[in-house]
Every structure is written in C-alpha cells, then in structure tokens.
C-alpha positions in Angstrom: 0.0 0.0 0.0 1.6 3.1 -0.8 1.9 6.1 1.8 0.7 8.5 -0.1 -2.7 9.9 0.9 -2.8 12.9 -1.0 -2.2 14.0 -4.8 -2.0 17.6 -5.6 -2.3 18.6 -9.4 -1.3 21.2 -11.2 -3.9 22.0 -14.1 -1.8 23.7 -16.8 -0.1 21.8 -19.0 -0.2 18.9 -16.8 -3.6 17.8 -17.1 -4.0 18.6 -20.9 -1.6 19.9 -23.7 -0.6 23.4 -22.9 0.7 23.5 -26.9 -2.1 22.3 -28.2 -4.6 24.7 -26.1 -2.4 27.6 -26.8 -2.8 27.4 -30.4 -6.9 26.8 -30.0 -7.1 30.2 -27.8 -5.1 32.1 -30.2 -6.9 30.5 -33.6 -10.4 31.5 -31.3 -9.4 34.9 -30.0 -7.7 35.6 -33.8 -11.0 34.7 -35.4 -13.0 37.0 -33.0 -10.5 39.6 -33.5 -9.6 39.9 -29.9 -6.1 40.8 -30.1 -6.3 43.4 -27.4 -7.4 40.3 -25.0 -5.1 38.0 -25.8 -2.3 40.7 -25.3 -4.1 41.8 -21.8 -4.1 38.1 -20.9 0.2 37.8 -21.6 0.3 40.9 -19.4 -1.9 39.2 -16.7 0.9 35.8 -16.7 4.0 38.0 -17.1 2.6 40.0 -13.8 2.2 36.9 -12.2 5.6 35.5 -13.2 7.6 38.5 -12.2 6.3 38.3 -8.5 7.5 34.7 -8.1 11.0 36.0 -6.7 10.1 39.0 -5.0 9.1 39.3 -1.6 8.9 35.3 -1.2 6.5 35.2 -4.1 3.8 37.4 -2.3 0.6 38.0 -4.0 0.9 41.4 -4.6 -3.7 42.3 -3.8 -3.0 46.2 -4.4 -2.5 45.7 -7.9 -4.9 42.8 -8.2 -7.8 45.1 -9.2 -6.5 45.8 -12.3 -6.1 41.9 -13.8 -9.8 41.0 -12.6 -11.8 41.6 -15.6 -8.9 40.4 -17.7 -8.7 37.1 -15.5 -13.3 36.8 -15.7 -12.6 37.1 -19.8 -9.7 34.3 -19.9 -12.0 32.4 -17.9 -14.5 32.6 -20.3 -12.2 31.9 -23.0 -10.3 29.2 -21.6 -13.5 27.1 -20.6 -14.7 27.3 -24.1 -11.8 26.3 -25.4 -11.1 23.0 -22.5 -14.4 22.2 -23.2 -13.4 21.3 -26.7 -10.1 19.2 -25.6 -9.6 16.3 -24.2 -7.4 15.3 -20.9 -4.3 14.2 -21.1 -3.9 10.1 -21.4 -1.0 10.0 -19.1 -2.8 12.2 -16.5 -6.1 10.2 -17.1 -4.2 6.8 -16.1 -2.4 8.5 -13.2 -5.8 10.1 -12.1 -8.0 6.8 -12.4 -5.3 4.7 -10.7 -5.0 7.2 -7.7 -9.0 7.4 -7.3 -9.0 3.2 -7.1 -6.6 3.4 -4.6 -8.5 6.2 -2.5 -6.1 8.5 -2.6 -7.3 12.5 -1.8 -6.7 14.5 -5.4 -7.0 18.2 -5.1 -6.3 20.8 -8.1 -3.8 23.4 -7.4 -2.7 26.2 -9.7 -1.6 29.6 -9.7 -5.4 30.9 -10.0 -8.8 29.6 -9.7 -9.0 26.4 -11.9 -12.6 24.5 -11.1 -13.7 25.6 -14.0 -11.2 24.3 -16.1 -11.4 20.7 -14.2 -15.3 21.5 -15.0 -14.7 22.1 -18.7 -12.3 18.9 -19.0 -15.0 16.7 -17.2 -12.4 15.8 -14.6 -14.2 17.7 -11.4 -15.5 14.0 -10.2 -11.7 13.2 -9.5 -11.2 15.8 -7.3 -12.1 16.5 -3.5 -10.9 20.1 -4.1 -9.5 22.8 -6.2 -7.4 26.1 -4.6 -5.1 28.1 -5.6 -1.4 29.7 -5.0 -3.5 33.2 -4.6 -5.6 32.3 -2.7 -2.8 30.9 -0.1 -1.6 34.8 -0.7 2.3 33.0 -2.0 2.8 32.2 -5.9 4.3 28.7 -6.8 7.1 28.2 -5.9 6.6 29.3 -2.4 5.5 26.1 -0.3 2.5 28.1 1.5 -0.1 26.5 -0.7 1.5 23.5 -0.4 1.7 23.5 3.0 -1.8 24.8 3.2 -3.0 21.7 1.3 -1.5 19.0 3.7 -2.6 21.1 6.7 -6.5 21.1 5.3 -6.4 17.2 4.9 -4.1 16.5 7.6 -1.3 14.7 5.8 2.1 14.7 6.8 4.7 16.2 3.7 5.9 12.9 3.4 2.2 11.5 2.5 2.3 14.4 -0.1 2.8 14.0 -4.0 2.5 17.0 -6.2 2.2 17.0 -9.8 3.0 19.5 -12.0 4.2 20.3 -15.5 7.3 22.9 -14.4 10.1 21.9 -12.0 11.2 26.0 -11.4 7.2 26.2 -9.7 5.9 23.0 -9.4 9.0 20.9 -8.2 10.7 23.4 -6.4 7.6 24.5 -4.6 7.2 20.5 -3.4 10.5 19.9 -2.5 10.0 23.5 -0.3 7.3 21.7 1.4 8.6 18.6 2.0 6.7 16.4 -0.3 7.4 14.5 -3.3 7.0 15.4 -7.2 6.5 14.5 -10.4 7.6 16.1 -13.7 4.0 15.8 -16.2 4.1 17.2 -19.1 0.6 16.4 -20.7 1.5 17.3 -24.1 3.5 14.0 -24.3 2.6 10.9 -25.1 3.3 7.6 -22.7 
C-alpha cells in the first residue's frame, strides 16, 4: 500500500496539452479579433511570473484590481476552449489509478481552476481545487503547499504533487517537504 494519501495537481499543461490549447485560444481569440485580450491576458501571466521571486513570491492584492476583468474574460475563453479538448492520457491513467486506490486528489494552480477541471469533465476526480493566490504565495513558495497538507491532515511525506514545471511546481514540493512529479501532458506515454 503506498503512503501516499494525497495527490496535488497542477492544471496547466499537466492535465492537458498546454501547446495544443495555446494554439486553440489564439486561432479563437484571432478569429474573433480579440487581439487586445489576448495581449491583456500575456500581461496578466508575465505579472504573475515576475512576482514569483520577490518578496517570497507574495501575491501582490493592491494591484490585483486591475487583472480582474482580464482574469473573468480568460476564464470565459479558456473554458470554451477545454471544453473542446480532451485530458491528457497519461494524467487520465495516473488520475484513475489514484482514485481506485483512495487516494485524496486536489487541483492546485496559480489561479482559480474549477472551471477548467469542469470544462475537462475531470471535477469527479477531485475533493478540491485552490489556488497559490488564494494561499496569498505564488508557486514556488510552499505556503499552498503547506496549506494543502494542513487542510487534509497529511504529513509532507504523504504528499505528492504533480505538475508540469520543475522551477514552480518541483521546487515548490521539495519546499514543502513532499514528493513530485515532472507531467508534461502534451507528451505521449
């Protein structure tokens, strides 16, 4: 029986094809002529990036205001455009196998992300989805992390996270104590 008793899963490129959805929001957003979006939504993830090594990786909430309508339009967008794809195999397997052996799977991104588990008709697999922001700390800071295993109660070393970047997602896990796996679900088995 393995010791792990609880799975966290970063959404992004781990549970589908980041390339692949990528070149679907562009060819939809193109089409729609939308250009001023799609560059407000670059902005949005280079403002996220950039506070990842400042101040611990501190959610910066002053500026937060002015990404909000930019973040309810990509959520629009992106749910459209999951809606259309499909999960990725590999992350399928892995999420099936964990969910026959009881295992506690939660979602946890940079942002909000039910509605993409929604969109990819993977919510039944989950217990929860939260977020780096809300936990206040951007990946790779281990306070959402941390957060995570105290909400369940689960020790770090009952802890897997997986996740599609090693400078977030595997640093942040090894930061917390808990083990990781590199996912990229835009390759094949």
């Amino acid at each position: 029986m393995s010791t792990i008793k609880l799975v966290t899963w970063d959404v992004d490129g781990t549970l589908y094809s980041l390339p692949a959805f990528k070149r679907r929001v562009f060819v939809r957003l193109a089409l729609r002529g939308r250009f001023g979006l799609m560059r407000s939504m670059l902005e949005l993830h280079e403002w996220i990036d950039s506070q990842r090594g400042v101040s611990g990786g501190r959610v910066d909430l002053k500026d937060w205001s002015q990404w909000e309508g930019v973040f309810a339009e990509e959520r629009r967008v992106f749910a459209a455009v999951l809606s259309g794809m499909k999960p990725a195999p590999r992350a399928l397997d892995l999420l099936e196998s964990y969910r026959a052996q009881g295992v506690i799977q939660v979602a946890l991104s940079d942002l909000e992300s039910r509605y993409k588990l929604q969109a990819l008709g993977l919510e039944p697999y989950f217990a929860d989805a939260t977020s780096a922001f809300e936990s206040g700390f951007w990946k790779p800071s281990p306070v959402a992390f941390r957060a995570a295993q105290k909400k369940w109660g689960i020790k770090p070393h009952e802890h897997l996270h997986i996740g599609d970047r090693m400078e977030t997602d595997g640093l942040g896990a090894q930061a917390a104590g808990c083990g990781f796996v590199l996912l990229d679900g835009s390759r094949a088995w």
